[in-house]
N, C-alpha and C positions, 0 to 999 in steps of 0.2 A: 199433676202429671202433665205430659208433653203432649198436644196436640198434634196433628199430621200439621209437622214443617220442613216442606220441601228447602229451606234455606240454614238447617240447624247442621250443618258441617259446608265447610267450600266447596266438597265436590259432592254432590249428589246423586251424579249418576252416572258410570261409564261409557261405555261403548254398547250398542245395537248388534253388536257383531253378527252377521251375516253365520248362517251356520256353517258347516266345514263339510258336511257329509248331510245327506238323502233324510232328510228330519225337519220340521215344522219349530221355529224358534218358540213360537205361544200357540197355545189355543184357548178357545171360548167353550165354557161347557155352561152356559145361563151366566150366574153371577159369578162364577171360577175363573180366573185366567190362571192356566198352565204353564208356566213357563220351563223351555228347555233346559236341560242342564248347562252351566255357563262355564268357562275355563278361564284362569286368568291371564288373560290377555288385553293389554290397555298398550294405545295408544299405536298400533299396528305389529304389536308384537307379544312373544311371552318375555316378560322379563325376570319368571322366575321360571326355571325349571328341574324338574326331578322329585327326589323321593324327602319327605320332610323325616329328619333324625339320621340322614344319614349325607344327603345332599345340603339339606335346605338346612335353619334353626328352626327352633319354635316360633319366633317374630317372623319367621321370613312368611311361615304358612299361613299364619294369622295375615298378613299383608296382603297373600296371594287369595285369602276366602274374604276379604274384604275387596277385592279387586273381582271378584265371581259376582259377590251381592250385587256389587254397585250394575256391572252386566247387567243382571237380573232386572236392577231397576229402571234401566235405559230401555230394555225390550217392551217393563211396564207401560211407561213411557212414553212409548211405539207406539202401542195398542189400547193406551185407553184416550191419550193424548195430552193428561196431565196426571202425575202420580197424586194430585188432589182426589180421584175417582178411587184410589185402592182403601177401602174398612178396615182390610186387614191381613198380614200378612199368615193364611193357615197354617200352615206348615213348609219347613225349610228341609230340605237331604243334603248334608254338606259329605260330597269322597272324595277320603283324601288318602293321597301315593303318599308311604311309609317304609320308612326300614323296616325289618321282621321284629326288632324290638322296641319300637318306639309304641306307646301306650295312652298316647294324650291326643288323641283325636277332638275329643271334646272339646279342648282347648286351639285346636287350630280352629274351631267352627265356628266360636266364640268372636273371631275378627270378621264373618260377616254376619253373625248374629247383631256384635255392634253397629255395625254399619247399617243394616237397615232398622234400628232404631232411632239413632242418630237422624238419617232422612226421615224417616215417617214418625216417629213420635210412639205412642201407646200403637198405632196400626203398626207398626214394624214387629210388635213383639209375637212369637209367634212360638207352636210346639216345632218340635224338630228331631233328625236322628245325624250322628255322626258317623260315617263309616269307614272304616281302614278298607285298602286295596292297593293291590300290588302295585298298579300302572294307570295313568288313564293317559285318555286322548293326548299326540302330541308334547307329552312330558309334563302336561302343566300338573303340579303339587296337588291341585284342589279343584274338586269341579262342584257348584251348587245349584241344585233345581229349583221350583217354589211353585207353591200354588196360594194365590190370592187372591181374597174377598171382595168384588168391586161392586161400584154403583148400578152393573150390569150394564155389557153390550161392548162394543168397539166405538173405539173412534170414530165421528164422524169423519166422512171424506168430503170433500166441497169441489 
């Protein structure tokens, strides 16, 4: 099996994004780090927006919760100051915006479920739940939260 490697895909991590509204991007709870829910947004913008099954494809959502992970993983990142420090990824919430008949949530979740295996190895794999919703922040398709396992504490600051 795959060890935590920060270098097992070319992009590892996204963007820090800064939050958008009155909310704490991580928090520390002992060895938990929290991290906020993430929207996909890379590179100063969304470049996917709307409702997946009726806006988006199937690829496209899968794209846009792989672009959420990677977020996620840059905040890690942030906060512990090398994703070397995370054990494990606990649990992932992937919601994702839907047509009223689109049925495959599971399967949009799956592109950041890969992605943060891909970077972290056996730590990436994690429980999780998919969730359909009408809308979220901003139009983005997909937003994903995460709570994980680390070596305990914050980054040092020097």
């Amino acid at each position: 099996m795959p060890e935590n490697n920060t270098t097992a895909h070319h992009q590892t991590t996204g963007e820090a994004v800064p939050p958008f509204a009155n909310y704490l991007p991580y928090r520390f709870e002992g060895d938990r780090l929290y991290i906020s829910g993430q929207v996909a947004f890379s590179n100063g913008e969304f470049p996917l927006r709307g409702r997946v099954g009726s806006d988006l494809t199937l690829e496209q959502g899968q794209q846009a919760a792989r672009i959420c992970a990677l977020n996620v993983l840059a905040h890690a990142a942030e906060a512990l100051g090398s994703l070397d420090r995370v054990k494990a990824i606990v649990k992932m919430t992937a919601f994702v915006s839907t047509a009223d008949d689109f049925f495959s949530h599971h399967l949009v979740a799956d592109g950041a479920s890969r992605a943060f295996v891909e970077v972290l190895g056996t730590a990436g794999e994690h429980s999780r739940s998919a969730v359909g919703v009408p809308r979220l922040p901003m139009n983005s398709p997909v937003e994903v939260e995460a709570v994980l396992l680390t070596d305990g504490g914050q980054a040092s600051t020097n």
